[in-house]
C-alpha positions in Angstrom: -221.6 9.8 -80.2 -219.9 8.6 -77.3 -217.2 5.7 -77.8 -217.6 3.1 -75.3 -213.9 1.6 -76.1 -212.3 4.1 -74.9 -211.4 4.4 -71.1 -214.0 6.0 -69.0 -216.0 6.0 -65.7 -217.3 2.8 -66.0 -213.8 1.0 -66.5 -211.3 3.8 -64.7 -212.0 2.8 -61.3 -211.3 6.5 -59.3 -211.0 6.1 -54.8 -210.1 8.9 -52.4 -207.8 7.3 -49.6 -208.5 8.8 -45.8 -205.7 10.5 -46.2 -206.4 12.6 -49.4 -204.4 10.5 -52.4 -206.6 9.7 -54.8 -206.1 6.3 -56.7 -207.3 5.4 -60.6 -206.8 2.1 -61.6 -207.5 0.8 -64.9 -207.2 -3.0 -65.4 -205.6 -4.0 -68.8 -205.3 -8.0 -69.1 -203.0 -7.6 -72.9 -200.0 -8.0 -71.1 -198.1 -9.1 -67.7 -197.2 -5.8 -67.1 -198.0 -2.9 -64.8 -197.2 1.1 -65.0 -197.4 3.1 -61.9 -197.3 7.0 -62.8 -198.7 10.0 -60.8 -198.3 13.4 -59.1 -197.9 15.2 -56.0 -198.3 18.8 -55.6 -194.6 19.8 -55.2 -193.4 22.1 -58.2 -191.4 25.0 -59.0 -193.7 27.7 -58.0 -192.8 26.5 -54.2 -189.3 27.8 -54.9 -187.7 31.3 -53.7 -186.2 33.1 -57.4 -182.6 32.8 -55.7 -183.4 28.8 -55.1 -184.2 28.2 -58.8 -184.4 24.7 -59.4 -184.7 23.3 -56.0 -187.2 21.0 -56.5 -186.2 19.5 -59.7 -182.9 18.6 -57.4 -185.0 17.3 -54.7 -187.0 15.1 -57.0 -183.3 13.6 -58.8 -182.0 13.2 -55.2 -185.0 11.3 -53.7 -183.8 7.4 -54.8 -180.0 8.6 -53.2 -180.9 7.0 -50.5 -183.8 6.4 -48.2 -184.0 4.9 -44.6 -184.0 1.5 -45.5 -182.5 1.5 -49.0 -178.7 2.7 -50.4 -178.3 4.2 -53.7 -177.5 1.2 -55.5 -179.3 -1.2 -53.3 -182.7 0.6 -55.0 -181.1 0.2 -58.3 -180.1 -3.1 -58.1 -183.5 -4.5 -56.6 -185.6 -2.4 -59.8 -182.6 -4.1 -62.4 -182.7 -7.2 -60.9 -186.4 -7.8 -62.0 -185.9 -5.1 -65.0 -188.5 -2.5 -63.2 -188.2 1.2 -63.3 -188.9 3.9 -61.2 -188.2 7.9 -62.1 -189.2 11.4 -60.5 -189.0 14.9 -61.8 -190.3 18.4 -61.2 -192.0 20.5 -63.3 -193.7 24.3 -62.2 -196.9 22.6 -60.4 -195.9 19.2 -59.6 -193.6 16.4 -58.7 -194.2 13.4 -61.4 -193.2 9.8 -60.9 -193.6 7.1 -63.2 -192.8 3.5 -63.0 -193.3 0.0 -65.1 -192.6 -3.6 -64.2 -194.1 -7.1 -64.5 -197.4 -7.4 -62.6 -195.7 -9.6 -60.3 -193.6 -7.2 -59.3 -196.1 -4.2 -58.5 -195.3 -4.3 -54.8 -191.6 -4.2 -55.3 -192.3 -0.5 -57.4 -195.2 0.7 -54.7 -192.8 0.3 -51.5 -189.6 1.8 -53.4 -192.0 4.8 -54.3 -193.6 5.4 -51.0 -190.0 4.4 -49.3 -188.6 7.5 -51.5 -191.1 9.9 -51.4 -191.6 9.8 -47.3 -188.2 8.5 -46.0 -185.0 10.0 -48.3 -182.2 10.8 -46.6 -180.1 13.2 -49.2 -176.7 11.0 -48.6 -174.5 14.0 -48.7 -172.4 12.4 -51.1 -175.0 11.7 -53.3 -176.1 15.1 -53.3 -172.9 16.4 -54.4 -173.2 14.0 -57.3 -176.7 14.6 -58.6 -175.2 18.7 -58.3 -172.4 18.0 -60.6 -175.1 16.2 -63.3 -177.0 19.5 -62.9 -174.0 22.2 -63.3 -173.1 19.8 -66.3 -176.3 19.7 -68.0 -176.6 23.8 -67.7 -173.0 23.9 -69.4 -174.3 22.2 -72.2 -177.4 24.4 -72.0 -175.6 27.1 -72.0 -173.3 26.2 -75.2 -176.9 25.2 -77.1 -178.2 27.9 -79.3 -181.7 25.9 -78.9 -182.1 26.0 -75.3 -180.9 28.9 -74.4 -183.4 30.9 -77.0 -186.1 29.0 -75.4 -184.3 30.3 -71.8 -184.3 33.6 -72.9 -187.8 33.8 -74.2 -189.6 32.7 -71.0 -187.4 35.2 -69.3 -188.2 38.2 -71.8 -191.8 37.1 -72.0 -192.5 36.7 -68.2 -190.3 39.0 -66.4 -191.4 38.9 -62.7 -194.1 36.0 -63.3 -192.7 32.9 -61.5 -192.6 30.9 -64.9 -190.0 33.3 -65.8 -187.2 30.8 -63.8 -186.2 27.8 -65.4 -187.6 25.1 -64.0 -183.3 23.7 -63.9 -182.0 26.6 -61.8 -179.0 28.3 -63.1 -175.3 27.9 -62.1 -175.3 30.0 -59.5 -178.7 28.8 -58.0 -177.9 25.4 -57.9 -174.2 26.1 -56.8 -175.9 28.0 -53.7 -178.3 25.0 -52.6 -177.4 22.7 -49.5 -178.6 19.6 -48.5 -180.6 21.4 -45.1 -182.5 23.4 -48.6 -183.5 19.6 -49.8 -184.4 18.6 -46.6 -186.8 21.4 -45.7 -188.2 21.7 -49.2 -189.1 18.1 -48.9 -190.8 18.5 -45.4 -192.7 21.1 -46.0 -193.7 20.5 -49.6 -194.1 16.8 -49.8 -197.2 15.5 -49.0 -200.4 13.1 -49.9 -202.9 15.8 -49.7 -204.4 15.7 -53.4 -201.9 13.6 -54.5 -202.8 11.1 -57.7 -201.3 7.4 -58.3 -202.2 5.7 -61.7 -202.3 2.3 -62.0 -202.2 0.5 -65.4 -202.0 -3.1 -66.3 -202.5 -7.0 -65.5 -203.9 -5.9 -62.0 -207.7 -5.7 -60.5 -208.5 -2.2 -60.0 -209.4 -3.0 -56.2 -206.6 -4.8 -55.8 -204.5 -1.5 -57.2 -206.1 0.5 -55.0 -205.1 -1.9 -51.7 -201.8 -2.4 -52.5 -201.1 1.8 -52.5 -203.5 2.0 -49.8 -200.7 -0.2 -47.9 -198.0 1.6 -49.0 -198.9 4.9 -48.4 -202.5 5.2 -46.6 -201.1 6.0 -43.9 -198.4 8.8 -45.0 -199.0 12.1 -43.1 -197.2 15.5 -43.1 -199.3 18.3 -41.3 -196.4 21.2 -42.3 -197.2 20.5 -46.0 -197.1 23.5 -47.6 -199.3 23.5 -51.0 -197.9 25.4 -53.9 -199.4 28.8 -54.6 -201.3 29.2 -58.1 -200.0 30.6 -60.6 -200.8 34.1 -61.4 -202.0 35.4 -64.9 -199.3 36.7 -66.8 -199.8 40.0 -69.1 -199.0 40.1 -72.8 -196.3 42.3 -73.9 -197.6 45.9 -74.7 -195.4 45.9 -77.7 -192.9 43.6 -79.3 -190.1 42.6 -76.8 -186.7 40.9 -78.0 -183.5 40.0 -77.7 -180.0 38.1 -79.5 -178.3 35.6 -77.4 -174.5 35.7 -78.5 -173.3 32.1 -78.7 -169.4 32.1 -80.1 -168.0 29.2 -82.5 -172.2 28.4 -84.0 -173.3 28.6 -87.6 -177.4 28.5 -87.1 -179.5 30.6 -85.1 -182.3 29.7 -83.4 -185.3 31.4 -82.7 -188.1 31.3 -80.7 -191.8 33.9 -80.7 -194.7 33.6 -78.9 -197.1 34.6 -75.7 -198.2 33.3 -72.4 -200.9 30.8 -73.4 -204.3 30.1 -71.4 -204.4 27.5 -68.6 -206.1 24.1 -70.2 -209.6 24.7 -68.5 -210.6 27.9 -70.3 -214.1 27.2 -72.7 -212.1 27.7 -75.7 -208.9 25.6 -75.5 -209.8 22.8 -78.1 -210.3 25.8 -80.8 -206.9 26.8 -79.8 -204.8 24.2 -79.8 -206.7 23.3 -83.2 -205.0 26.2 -84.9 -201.9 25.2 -83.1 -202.7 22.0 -85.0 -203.2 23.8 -88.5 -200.1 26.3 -88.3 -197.3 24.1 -87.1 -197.9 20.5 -86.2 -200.1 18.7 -88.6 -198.1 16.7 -91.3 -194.6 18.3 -91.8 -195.4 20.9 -88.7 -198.3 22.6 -90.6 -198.8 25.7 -92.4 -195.2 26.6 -91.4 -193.4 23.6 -92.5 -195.1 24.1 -95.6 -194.2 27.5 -96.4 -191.2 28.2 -94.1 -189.0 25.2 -94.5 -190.6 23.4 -97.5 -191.6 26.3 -99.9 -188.9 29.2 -99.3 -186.3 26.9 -98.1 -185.7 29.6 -94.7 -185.8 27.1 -91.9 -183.5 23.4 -90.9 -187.0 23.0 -88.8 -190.1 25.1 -87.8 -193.1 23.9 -85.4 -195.6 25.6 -83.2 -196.4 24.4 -79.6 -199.5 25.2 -77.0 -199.0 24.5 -73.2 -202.0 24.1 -71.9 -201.7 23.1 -68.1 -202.5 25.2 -64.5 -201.0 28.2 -65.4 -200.6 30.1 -68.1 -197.9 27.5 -70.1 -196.3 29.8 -73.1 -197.5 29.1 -77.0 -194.2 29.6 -79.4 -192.9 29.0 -82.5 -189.5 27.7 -82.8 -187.3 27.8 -85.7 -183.7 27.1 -86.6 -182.3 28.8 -89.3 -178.9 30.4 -90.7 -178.2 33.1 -89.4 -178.9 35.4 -92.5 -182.2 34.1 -93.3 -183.7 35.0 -89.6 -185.3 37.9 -90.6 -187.2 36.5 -93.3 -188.0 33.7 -91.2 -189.5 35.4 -88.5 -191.2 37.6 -91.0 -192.9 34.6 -92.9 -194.3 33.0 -89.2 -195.4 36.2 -88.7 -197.6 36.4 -92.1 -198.7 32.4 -90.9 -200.0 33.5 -87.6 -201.9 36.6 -89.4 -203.4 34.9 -92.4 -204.6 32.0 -89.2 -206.3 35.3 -87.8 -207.6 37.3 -90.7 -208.7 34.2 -92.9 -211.2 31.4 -92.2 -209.5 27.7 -92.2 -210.8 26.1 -95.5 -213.3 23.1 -94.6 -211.2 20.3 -95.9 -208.0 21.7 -94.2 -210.0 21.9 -91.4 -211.7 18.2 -92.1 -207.8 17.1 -92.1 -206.5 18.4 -89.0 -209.8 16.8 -87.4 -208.9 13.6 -88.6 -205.3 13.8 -87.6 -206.4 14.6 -84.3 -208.9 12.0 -83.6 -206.5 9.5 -85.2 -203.9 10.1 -83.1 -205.6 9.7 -79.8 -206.1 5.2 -80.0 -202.2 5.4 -81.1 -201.7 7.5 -77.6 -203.6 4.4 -75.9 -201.4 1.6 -77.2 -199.3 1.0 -74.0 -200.1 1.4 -70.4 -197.5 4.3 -70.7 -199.8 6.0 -72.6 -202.8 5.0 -71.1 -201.0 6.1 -67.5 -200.3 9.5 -68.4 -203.6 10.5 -70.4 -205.7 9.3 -66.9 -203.0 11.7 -65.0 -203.9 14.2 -67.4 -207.2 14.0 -66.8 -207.5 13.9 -63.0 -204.8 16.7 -62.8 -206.5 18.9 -64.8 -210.1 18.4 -64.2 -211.3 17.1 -67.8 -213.6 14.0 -66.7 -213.4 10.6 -66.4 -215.4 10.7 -70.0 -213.2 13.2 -71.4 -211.7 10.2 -74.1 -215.4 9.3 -74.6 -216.2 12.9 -75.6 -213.3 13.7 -77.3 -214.1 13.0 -80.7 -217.4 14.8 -80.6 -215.5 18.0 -79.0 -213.0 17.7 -81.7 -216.0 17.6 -84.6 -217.7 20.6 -83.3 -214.7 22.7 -83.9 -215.4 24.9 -87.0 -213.3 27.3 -88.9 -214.8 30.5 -87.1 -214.1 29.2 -83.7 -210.3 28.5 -84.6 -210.3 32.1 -86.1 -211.6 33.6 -83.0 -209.0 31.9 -80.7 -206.1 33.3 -83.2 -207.5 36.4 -82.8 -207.8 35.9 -78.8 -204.5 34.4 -77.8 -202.0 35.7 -80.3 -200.8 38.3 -81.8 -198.1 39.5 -84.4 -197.4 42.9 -82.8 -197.2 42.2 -78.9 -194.4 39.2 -78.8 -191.6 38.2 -77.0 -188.8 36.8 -79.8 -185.7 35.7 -78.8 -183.2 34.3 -80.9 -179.9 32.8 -80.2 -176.6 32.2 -82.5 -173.3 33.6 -83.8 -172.3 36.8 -82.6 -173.5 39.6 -84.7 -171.4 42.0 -86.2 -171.7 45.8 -84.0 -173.1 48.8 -85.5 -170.4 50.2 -88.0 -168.7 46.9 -88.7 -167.5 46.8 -92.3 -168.3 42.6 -93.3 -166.2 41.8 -96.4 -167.6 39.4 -98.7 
């Protein structure tokens, strides 16, 4: 049954501009207050391998500076009426996102179109946001988290563009100038396809005239769309390796496969055994037997991209050092009772209810509300999607969560990559 209180067609108002933005608007009266979020088609997958990370520093250089604005001139005009306004680069896109009063709506439109069409990359300022990047991969680099995460897209993509992290590396972002911003942003920013959201105390036509007046009339003919994002083969066997980290006492490791892009039949089913082995609750099945029961894990969780491409699904884990084996070992037996045994009917019931429970707390705030709508538009799901959800949801039964185990993973044809102490070499005598 379909639930009329939930955003849909009739009260998500969805225009094309001339100029090939598209504009949703959805008018919530609770509060005086207004979120602007959206997307252009400016990611990661426009990058060369030896530019890794260029257009997550185009994105954090964009509010340096502008035509008409300095650096802090933008900052003080958002603090001054406590607005905000943020970018950042993922594989596919360019995200913004940006709240204030409802009064001040236009103040957040012409900042956004101001950056997004006219930055100027202050030299200065790009050396800056450079030095916040180097610093943040030093960290990364010194964290036995990230860098088994790093590792395990590398070891489980190889030559696949998702391989790259979406940061750069040292040497990458080191190697970039400010003529790389500037012709990554004139050839890659654009409003073809491009989505703004508008949430809050404002009419939806009256949303949609106030971007039309900001950036109706934005044009770049050189734009340059991302290419897509090919498929990416499972490993034929078992591919791993250790990340030697000096001066840590835990591990951390990280298993899993390139996932399906979020518009194949069967996702839901998936990402409902995601649900059931390492979410739900206490991070599921695995937080019950992993970390609760046997005592193996500091933390344990599952995760299922689901976006354009094929976004990896893992399980992460942090554990000392000598209980990784097990650990991985245990996960292992999870993912293959998930695949050889039917999900009882009340577990089942459980993670349903969970599920559907969890999508009105998602729609409390015009944050929320903002970046489900984006969600939708970016990948294709329906301006009813919210209305539907609950009925897709209750369809899913234990065989169709069994058959996506046994589609999308596996326990013999992984990537695992774990990261930690260094390990003593072959011979080494350990005393106790």
């Amino acid at each position: 049954m379909l639930d009329r209180s939930y955003p849909g067609p009739d009260s998500i108002h969805r225009e094309v501009l001339p100029n090939g933005i598209i504009v949703l608007a959805y008018e919530n009266f609770a509060a005086e207050s207004v979120v602007v979020e959206g997307y252009l088609h400016a990611g990661a997958l426009s990058e060369e391998r030896s530019q890794a990370g260029l257009a997550d520093f185009v994105a954090s250089t964009l509010l340096r500076g502008t035509h008409q604005h300095s650096f802090s001139s933008i900052y003080e005009a958002l603090e001054s009426v406590g607005a905000t306004l943020d970018f950042g680069a993922g594989r596919h896109t360019t995200d913004f996102s940006g709240s204030a009063l409802a009064e001040d709506l236009d103040l957040v439109l012409d900042l956004l179109a101001d950056a997004l069409r006219n930055p100027t990359f202050p030299a200065e300022e790009v050396e800056k946001v450079r030095g916040e990047a180097l610093t943040g991969l030093q960290i990364r680099a010194n964290d036995t988290r990230q860098m088994a995460s790093l590792r395990f897209r590398e070891l489980l993509y190889g030559d696949h563009p998702y391989a790259c992290s979406v940061y750069g590396y040292p040497e990458t972002i080191s190697a970039i100038s400010r003529e790389d911003l500037v012709q990554f942003h004139s050839r890659h920013y654009g409003p073809r396809d491009m989505a703004v959201i508008v949430v809050g105390a404002v009419k939806a036509e009256d949303a949609v005239r106030r971007v039309q007046a900001t950036l109706g009339d934005w044009r770049n003919d050189a734009y340059a769309p991302p290419p897509p994002a090919p498929p990416a083969a499972r490993p034929v066997v078992t591919i791993e390796d250790y990340v030697a980290l000096p001066n840590k006492t835990q591990s951390d490791l990280v298993l899993g496969l390139a996932g399906p892009p979020r518009a194949v039949p069967d996702y839901l089913d998936l990402s409902m055994a995601n649900t059931i082995l390492g979410v739900f609750g206490m991070m599921g099945r695995l937080g019950a037997n992993v970390r609760e029961e046997q005592g193996l894990a500091y933390y344990v969780y599952s995760q299922l991209g689901g976006g354009l491409g094929p976004s990896p699904w893992y399980v992460a884990t942090g554990v000392a050092p000598d209980r990784a084996d097990r650990a991985r070992q245990s996960i292992l037996d999870e993912i293959a009772r998930m695949q050889n045994e039917l999900v009882p009917e009340d577990e089942l019931a459980d993670n349903k209810t969970y599920r559907t429970g969890s999508l009105p707390v998602s729609l409390e705030t015009n944050d929320g509300l903002a970046s489900i709508i984006a969600d939708m538009e970016l990948l294709d799901l329906g301006l009813d999607y919210l209305q539907r959800f609950e009925r897709l949801i209750e369809e899913i039964t234990p065989e169709r969560v069994q058959a996506a185990a046994q589609k999308y993973w596996s326990t013999e044809q992984l990537a695992v990559a774990v990261a930690g102490p260094p390990l003593p070499l072959p011979g080494t005598v350990v005393e106790d």
